[in-house]
Every structure is written in structure tokens, then in C-alpha cells.
C-alpha positions in Angstrom: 110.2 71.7 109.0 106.5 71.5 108.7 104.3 74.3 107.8 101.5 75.6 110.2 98.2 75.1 109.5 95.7 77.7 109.4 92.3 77.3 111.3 89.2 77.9 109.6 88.6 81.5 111.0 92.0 82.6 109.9 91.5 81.3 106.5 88.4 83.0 106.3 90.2 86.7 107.7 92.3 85.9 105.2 90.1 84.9 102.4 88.4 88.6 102.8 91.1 90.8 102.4 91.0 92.0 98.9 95.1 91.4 98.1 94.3 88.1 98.7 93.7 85.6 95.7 93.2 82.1 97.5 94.0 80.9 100.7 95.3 77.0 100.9 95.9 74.8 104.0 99.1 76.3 104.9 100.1 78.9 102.0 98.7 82.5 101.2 98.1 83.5 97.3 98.1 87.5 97.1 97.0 88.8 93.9 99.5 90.2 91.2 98.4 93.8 91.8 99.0 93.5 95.5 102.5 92.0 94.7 103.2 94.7 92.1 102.9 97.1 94.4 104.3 95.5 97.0 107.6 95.4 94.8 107.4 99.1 94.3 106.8 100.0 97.6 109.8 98.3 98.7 112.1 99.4 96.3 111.3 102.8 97.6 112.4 101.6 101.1 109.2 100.8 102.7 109.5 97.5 104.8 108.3 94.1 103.8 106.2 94.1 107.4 104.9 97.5 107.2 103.8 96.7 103.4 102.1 93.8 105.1 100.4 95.4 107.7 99.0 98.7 105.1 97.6 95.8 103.2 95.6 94.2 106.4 97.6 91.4 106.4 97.5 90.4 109.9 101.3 89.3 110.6 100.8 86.7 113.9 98.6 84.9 111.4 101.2 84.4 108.4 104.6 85.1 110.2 106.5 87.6 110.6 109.0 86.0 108.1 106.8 85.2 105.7 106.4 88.9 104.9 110.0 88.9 104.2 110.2 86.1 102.5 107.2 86.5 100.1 108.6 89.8 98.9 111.9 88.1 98.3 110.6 85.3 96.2 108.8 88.0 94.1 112.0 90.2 93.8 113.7 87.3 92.3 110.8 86.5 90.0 109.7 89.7 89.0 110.2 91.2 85.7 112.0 94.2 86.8 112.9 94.7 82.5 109.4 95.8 81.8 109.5 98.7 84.6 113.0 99.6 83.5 112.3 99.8 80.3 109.5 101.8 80.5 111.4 104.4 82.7 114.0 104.4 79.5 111.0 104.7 77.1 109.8 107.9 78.9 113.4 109.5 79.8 113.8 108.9 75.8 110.7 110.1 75.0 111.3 113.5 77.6 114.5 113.6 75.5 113.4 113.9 72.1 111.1 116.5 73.0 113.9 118.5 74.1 115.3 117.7 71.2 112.5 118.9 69.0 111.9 122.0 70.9 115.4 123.2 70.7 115.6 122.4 66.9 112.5 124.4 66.5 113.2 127.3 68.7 116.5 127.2 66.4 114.7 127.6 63.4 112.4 129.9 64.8 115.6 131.7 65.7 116.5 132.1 61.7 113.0 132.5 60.3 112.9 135.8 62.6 116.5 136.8 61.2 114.9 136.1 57.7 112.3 138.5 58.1 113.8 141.1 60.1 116.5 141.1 56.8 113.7 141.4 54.4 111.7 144.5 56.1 
């Protein structure tokens, strides 16, 4: 199946949007902050069309599909480790503050004992 061309004014509406990177013959090039939080957006359940259309992307120039299928293509290429593991390195971190806080308050706990044994 061969791709649609887009006319000159459409690659110029397209050019201007500020997700956009570049703007070929037939292919859009969004920028990697646009497709970052693209990817976020969606995993919090916000459709690939309405993502689209917050972003000015008008949809009867690129496709309806092509909404889908961009987000798609960047699901499968994203490196969904990085986010993950910086949600571990912050749950760990929220954990070893509990951590240190209760093994304070602990001591705490004794040093007031101590004191109230020595008055």
C-alpha cells in the first residue's frame, strides 16, 4: 500500500507545531519530548487520538491510525526500565527514610529512658 503524500501547506501546518521535529514527504518526526509524554499519557489511559489532538496534531492530515500506530511503535521501543527503575529508586529511597526515622525515634525512645533513670 502506498503512503499519502502531504501537500505543501500541510507540511508547513505540520512543520509549525512545536512536537514536531521534521516533516518528510509522507512521514511525520515528533520530537522525543512529545513522544515521552505521549507514552505517559497513555499509560495513564488517555487515548492515542485525544493525545494527538491536545498536541495540535491535526488527525484528517496524518490519519486517524497513525495516531495509534505511532504510539504503538514507541511503546515497543521505549525504555520503559529507566522510568521503572526510577519509581524503584524513589519507593527505596521513601523506604529507607522510614527506616532511619523509626531507628532514630527508637533511640530517641532509650536516650529519654536513660535520662529519666539518671534524674
Amino acid at each position: 500500500m502506498k503512503k499519502r503524500q502531504f501537500t505543501e501547506e500541510e507540511r508547513e501546518k505540520l512543520s509549525n507545531n512545536p512536537v514536531v521535529y521534521s516533516v518528510g514527504k509522507v512521514s511525520v518526526y515528533y520530537t522525543e519530548e512529545f513522544k515521552q509524554k505521549a507514552l505517559r499519557e497513555y499509560l495513564r489511559g488517555k487515548s492515542a487520538r485525544q493525545i494527538f489532538i491536545d498536541a495540535g496534531i491535526d488527525l484528517d492530515v496524518i490519519g486517524d491510525k497513525n495516531a495509534v500506530l505511532n504510539l504503538s511503535e514507541w511503546r515497543k521501543n521505549a525504555k520503559i526500565a529507566p522510568i521503572r527503575m526510577e519509581r524503584y529508586r524513589k519507593l527505596k529511597d521513601a523506604y529507607d527514610k522510614i527506616a532511619y526515622l523509626e531507628a532514630e525515634n527508637e533511640f530517641l525512645k532509650k536516650l529519654e529512658a536513660l535520662e529519666e533513670e539518671y534524674r
